[in-house]
GULOPA-696017 format. One line per field, with one value per residue: x, y, z of N, C-alpha, C, O, CB in turn; residue in one letter. Coordinates in steps of 0.02 Angstrom, whole numbers, plus 50000, padded with zeros to 5 digits. Each point is the difference from the previous one (the first is absolute). Glycine has a CB too. Layout:
BEGIN
n.east = X|...;
n.north = Y|...;
n.up = Z|...;
ca.east = X|...;
ca.north = Y|...;
ca.up = Z|...;
c.east = X|...;
c.north = Y|...;
c.up = Z|...;
o.east = X|...;
o.north = Y|...;
o.up = Z|...;
cb.east = X|...;
cb.north = Y|...;
cb.up = Z|...;
residuo = A|...;
% end
This chain:
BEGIN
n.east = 50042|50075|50016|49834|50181|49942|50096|50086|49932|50074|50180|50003|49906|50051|50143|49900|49921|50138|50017|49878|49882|49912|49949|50021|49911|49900|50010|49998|49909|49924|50000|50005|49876|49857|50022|50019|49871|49945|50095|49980|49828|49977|50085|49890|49896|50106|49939|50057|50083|50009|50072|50122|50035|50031|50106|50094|50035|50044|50139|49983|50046|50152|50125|50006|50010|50162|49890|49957|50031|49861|50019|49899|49919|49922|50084|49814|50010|50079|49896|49915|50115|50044|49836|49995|50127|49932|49860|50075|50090|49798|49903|50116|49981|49857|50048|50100|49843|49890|50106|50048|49803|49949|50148|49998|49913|50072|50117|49919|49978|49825|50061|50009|49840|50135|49891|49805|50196|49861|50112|49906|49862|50088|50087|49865|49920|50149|50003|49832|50070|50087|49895|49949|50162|50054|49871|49961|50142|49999|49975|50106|50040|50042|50184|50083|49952|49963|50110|50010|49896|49948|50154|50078|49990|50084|49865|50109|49884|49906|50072|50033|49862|49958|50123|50013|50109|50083|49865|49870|50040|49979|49812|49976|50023|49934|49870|50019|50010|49847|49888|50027|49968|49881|49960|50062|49903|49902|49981|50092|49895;
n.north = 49941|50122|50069|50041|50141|49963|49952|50115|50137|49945|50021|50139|50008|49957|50111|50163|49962|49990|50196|50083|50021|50124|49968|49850|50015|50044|49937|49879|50099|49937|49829|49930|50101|49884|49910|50039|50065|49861|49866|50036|49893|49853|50021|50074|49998|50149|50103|49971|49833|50066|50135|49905|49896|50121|50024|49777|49980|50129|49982|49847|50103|50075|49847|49911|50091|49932|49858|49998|49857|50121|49815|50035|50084|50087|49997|49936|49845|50086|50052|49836|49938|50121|49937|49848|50022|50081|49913|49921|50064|50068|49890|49995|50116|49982|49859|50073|50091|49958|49895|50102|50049|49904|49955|50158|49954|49945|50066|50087|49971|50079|50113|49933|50108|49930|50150|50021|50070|50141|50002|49947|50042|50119|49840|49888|50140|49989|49836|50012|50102|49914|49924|50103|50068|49929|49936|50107|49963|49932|49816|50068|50088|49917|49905|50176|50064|49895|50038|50175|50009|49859|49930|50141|49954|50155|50025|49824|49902|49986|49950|49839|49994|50030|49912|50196|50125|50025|50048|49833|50005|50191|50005|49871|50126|50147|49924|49983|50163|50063|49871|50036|50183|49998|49927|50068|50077|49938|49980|50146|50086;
n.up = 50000|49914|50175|49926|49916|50129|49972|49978|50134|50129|49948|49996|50110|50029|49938|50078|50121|49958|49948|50108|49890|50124|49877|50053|50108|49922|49885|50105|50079|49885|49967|50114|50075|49992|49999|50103|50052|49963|50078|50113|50006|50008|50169|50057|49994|50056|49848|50113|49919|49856|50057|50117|49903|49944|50123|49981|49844|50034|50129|49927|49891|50034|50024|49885|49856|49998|49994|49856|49975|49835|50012|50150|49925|49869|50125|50026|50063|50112|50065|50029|50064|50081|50041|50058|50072|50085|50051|50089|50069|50092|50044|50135|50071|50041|50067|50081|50023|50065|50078|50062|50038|50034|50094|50056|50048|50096|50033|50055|50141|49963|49966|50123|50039|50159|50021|50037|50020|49934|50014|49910|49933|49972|49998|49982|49929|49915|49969|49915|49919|49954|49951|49857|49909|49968|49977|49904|49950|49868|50070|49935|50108|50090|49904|49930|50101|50061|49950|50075|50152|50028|49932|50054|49801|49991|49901|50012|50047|49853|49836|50010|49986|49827|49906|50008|49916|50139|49920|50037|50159|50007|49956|50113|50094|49893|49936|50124|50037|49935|50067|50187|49953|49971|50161|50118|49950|50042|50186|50107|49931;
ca.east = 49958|50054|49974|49934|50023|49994|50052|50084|49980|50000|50067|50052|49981|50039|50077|50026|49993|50062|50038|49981|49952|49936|49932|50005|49950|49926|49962|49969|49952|49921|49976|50002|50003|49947|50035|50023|49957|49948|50038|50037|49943|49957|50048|49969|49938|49985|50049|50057|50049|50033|50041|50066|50009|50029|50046|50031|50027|50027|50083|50046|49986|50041|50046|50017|49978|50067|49987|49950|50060|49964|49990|49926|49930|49999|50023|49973|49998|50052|49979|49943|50008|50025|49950|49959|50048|50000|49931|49990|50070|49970|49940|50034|50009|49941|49986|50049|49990|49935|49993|50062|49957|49953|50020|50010|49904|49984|50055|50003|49975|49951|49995|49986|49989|50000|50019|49949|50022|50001|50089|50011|49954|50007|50036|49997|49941|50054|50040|49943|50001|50070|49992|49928|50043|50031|49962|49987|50017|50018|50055|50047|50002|49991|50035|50054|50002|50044|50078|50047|50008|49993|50061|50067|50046|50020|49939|50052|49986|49934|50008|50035|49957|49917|50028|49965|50045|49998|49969|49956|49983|50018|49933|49955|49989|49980|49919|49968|50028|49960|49936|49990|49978|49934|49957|50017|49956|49953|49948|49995|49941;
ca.north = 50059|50050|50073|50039|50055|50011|49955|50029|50049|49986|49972|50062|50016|49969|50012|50045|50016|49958|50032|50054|50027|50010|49988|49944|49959|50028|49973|49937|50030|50024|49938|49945|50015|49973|49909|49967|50023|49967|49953|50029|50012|49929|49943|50053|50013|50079|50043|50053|49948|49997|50057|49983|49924|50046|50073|49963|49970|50048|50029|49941|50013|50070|49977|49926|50003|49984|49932|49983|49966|49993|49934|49956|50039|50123|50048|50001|49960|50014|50044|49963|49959|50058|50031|49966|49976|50069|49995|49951|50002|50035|49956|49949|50068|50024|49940|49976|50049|49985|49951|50035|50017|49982|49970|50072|49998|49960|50009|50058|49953|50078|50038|49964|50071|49973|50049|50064|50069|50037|50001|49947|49999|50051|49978|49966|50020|50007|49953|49971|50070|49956|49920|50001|50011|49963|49960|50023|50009|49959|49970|50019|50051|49975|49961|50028|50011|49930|49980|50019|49998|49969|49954|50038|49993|50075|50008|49945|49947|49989|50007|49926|49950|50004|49984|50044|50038|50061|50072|49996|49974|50062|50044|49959|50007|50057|50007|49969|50024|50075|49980|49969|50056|50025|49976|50030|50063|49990|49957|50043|50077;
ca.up = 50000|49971|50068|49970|50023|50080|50046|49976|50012|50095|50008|50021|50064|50067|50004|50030|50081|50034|50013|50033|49953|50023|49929|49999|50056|49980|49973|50026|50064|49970|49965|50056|50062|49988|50010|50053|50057|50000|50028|50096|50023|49986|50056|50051|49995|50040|49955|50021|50008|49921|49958|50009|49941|49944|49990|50010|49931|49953|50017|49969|49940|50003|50027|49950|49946|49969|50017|49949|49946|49970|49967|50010|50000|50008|50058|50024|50022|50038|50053|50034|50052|50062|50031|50036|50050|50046|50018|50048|50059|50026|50023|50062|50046|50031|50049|50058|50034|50027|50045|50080|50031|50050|50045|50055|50017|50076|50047|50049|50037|50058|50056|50088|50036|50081|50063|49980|50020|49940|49948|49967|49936|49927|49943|49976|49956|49947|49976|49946|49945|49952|49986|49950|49947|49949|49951|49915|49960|49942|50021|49975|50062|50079|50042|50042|50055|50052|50021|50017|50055|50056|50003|50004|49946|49976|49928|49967|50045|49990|49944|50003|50038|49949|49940|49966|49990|50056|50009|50015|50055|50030|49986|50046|50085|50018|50007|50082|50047|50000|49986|50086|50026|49956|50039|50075|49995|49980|50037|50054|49992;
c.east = 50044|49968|49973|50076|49990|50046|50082|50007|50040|50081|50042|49991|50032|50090|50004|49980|50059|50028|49979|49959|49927|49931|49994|49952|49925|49982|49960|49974|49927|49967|49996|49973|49928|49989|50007|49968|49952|50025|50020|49922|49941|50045|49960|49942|49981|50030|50053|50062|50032|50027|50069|50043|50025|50041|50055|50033|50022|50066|50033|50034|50059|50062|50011|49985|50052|49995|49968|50028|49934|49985|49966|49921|49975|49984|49931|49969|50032|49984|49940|50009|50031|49916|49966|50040|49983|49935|49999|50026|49948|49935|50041|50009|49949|49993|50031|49952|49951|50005|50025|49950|49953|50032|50040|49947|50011|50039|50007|49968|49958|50030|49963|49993|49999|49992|49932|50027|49989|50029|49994|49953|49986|50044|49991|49943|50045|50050|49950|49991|50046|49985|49937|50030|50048|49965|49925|50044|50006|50035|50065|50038|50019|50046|50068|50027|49996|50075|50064|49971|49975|50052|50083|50045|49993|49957|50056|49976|49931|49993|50029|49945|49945|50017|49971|50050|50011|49963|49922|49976|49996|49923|49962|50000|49979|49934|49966|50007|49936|49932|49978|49990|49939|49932|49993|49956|49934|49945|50030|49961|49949;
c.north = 50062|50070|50054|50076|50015|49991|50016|50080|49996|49977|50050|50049|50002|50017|50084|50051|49998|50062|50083|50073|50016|50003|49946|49972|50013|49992|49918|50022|49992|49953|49954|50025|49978|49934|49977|50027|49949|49920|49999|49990|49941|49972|50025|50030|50045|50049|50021|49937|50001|50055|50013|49931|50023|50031|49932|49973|50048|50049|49950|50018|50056|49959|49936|49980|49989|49928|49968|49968|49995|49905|49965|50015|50095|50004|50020|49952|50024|50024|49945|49953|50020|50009|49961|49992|50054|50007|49952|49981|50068|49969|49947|50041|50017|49929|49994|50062|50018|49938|50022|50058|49971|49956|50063|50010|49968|49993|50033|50007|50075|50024|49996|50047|49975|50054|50046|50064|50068|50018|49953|49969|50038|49970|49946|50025|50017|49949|49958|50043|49986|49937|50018|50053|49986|49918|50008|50021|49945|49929|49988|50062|49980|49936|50027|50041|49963|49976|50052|50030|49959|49926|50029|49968|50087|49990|49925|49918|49964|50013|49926|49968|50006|49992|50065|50067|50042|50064|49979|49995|50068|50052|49952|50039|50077|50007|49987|50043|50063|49985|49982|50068|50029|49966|50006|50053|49998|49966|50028|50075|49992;
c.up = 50000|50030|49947|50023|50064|50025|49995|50017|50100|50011|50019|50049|50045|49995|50011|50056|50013|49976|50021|49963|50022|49953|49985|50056|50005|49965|50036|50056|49953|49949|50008|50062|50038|50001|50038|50063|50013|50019|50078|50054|50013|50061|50048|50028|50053|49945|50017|50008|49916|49967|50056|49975|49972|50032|50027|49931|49982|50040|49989|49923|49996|50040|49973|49927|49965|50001|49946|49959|49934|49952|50057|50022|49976|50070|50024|50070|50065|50063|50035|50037|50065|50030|50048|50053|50061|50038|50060|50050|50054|50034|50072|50069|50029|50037|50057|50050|50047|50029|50065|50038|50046|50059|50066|50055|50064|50050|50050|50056|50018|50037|50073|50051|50104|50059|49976|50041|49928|49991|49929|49950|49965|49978|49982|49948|49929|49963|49961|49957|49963|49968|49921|49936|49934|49955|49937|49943|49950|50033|49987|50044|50076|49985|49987|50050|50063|50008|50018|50077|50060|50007|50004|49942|49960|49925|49958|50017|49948|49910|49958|50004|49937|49927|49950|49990|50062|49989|49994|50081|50056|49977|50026|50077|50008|49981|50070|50062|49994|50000|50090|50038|50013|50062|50067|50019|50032|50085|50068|49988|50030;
o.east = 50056|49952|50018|50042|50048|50036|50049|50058|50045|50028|50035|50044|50032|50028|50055|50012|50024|50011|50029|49993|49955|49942|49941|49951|49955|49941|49942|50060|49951|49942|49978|50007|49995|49978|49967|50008|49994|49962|49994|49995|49954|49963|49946|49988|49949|50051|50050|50055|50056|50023|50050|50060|50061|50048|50051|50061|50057|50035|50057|50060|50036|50050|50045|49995|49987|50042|50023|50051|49961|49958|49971|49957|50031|49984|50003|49973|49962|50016|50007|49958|49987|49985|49982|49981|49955|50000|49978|49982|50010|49989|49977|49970|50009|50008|49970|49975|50011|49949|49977|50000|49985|49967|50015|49996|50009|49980|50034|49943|50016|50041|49944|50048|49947|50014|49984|49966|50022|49976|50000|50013|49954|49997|50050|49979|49990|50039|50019|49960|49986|50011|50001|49987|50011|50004|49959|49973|49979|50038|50031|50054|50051|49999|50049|50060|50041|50036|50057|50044|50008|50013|50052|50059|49958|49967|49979|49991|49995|49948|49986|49983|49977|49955|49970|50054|49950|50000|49958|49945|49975|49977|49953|49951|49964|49963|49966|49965|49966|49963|49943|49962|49981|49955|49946|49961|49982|49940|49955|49961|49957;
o.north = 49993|50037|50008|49995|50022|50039|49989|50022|50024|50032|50006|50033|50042|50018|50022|50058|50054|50028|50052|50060|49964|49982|49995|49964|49960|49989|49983|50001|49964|50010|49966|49954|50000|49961|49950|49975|49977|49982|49958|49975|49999|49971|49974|50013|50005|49987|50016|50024|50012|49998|50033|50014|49998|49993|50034|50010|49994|50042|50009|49999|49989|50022|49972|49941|49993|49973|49946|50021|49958|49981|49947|49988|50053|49959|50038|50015|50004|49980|49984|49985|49973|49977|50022|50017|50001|50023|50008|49958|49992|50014|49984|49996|49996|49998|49981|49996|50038|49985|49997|49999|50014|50001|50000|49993|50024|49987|49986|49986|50058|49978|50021|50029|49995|49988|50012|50045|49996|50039|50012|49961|49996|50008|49977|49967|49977|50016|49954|49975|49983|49990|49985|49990|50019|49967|49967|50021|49944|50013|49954|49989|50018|49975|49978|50005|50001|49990|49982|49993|50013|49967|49970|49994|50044|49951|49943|49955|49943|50020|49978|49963|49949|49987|49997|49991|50018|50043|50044|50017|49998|50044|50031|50024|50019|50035|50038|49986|50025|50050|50005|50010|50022|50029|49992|50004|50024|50005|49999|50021|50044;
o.up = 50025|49988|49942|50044|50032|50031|50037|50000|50034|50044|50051|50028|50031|50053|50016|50015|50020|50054|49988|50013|49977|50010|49982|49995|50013|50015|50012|50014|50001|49982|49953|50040|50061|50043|50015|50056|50056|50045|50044|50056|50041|50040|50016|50059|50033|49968|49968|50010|49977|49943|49984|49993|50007|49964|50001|49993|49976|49971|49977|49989|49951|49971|50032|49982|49941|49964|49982|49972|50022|49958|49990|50042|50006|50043|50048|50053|50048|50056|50060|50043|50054|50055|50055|50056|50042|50057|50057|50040|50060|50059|50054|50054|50061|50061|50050|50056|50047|50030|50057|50062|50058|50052|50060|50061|50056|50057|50049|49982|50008|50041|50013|50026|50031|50059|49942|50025|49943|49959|49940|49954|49960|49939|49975|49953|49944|49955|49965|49960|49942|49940|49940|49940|49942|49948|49968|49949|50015|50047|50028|50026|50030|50056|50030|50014|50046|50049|50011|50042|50060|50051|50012|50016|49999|49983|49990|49959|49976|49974|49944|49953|49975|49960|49946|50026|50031|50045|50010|50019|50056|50036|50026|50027|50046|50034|50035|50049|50045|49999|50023|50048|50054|50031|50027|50048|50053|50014|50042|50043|49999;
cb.east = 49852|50088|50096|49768|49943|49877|49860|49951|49825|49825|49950|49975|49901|49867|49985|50022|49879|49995|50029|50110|50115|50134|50073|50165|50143|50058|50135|50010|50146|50094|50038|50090|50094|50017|50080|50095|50018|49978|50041|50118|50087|50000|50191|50084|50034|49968|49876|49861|49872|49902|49823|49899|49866|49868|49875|49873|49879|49829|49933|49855|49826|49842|49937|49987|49928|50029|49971|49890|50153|50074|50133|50136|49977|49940|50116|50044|50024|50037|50022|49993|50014|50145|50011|49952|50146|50074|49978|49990|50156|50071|49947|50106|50061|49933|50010|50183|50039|49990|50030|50152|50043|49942|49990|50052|49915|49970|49999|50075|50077|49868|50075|50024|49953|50070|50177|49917|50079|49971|50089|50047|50013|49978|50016|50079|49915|49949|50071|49981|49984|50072|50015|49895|49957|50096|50101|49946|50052|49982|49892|49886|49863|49862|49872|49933|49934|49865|49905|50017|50009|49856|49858|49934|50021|50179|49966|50118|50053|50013|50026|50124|50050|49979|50036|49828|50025|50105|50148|50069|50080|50187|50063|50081|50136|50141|50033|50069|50186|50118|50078|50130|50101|50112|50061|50155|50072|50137|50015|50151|50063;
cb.north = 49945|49892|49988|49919|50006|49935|49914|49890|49982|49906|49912|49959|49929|49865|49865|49913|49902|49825|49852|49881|49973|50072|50088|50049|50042|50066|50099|49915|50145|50111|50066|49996|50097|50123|50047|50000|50139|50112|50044|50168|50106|50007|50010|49996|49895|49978|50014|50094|49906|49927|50040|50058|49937|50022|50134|49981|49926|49958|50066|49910|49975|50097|50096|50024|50068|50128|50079|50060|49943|50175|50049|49955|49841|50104|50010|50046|49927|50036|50154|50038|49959|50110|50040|49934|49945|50041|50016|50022|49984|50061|50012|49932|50047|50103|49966|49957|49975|50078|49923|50005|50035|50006|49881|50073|49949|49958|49996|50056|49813|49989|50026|49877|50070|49922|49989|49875|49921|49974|49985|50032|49954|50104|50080|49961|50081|50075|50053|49966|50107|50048|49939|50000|50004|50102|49985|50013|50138|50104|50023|49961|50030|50070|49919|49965|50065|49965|49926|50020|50070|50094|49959|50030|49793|50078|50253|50141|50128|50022|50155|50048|50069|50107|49857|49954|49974|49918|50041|49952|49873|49934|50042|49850|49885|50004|49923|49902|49924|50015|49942|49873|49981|49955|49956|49974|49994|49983|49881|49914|49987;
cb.up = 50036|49886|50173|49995|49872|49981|49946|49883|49841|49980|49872|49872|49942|49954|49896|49892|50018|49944|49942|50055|49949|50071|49960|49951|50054|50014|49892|49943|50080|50028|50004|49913|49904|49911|49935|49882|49917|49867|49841|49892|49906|49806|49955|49902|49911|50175|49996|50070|50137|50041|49946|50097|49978|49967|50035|50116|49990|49964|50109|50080|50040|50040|50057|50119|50081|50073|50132|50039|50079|50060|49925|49985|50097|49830|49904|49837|49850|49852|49871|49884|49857|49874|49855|49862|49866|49858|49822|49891|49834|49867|49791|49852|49879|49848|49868|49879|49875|49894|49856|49864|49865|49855|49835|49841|49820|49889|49882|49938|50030|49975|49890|49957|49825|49897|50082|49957|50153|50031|50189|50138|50079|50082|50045|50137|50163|50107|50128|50108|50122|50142|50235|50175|50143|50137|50139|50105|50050|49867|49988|49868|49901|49993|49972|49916|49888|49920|49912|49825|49882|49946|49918|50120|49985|50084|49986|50061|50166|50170|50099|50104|50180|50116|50082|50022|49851|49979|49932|49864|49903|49950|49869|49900|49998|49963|49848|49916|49952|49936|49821|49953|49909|49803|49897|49939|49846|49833|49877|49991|49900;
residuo = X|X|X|X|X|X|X|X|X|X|X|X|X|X|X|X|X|X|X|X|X|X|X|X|X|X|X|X|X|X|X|X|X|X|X|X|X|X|X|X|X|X|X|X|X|X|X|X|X|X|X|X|X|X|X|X|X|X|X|X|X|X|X|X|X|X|X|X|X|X|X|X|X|X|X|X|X|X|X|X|X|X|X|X|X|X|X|X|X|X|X|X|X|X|X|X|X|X|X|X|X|X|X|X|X|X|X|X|X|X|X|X|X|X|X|X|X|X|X|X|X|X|X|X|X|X|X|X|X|X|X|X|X|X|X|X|X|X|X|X|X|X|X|X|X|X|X|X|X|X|X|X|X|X|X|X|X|X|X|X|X|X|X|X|X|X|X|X|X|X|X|X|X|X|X|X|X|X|X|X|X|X|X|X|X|X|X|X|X;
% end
């Protein structure tokens, strides 16, 4: 079978990502980015998961596009199987991830009220305000904040442990941080 211009189009594409060719990458952005979105999205079956998937292939794509070997395969092929892969290495991840939560979940032991000194039942009134606080947030949010301050692993720590990026695990806790505020607010007032 005798590669279509596309395909010989996408190849050089691809050889001048590798040599850092930003119009290059964009075109393929803008003629795969759909594609692989839509692949990422069928695994996932979250957007906001599958458009991170995409902004993932496509820094692969920018960082390994010198790799591309065109005899085994177009470059579209190339990218769609990056995409699923990546889909499905992410579907696992959410799993670890929601499992270790919830074994967090059960791990954590009640809040245990033994005293009707009133000291001690404004701070258990304030230690059920927190609790009910946080337990609204995202669970993405609340087990990295569990793990950094109620397990004391550092963001790096918690970043190891979740298999996830440091600036995700750093806009995670600061979302969480500003949302426990909002809700602190909200229910001491």
């Amino acid at each position: 079978m005798k590669p279509t211009d596309a395909e010989h189009d996408d190849t050089d594409l691809v050889r001048r990502v590798a040599l850092r060719d930003a119009e290059a990458f964009t075109i393929l952005y803008d003629r795969h980015s759909t594609l692989l979105y839509s692949v990422a999205l069928k695994i996932l079956a979250d957007p906001e998961e599958a458009r991170d998937v995409l902004q993932q292939v496509f820094l692969t794509l920018h960082e390994k596009a010198a790799v591309y070997n065109p005899a085994l395969g177009r470059p579209v092929a190339w990218l769609s199987v990056m995409a699923r892969n990546k889909a499905i290495d992410r579907c696992r991840s959410l799993k670890r991830q929601r499992e270790y939560a919830e074994r967090i979940r059960q791990e954590t032991p009640p809040f245990e009220h033994s005293s009707e000194n009133p000291t001690e039942t404004h701070n258990r009134d304030e230690l059920d305000y927190l609790h009910a606080a946080v337990a609204q947030l995202p669970d993405e949010q609340r087990q990295a904040l569990t793990l950094a301050y109620f397990s004391g692993l550092t963001q790096q720590e918690i970043s190891d442990t979740l298999s996830q990026p440091l600036g995700t695990v750093k806009a995670r806790i600061r979302r969480g941080l500003i949302k426990l505020r909002e809700s602190l607010g909200q229910l001491l007032d």
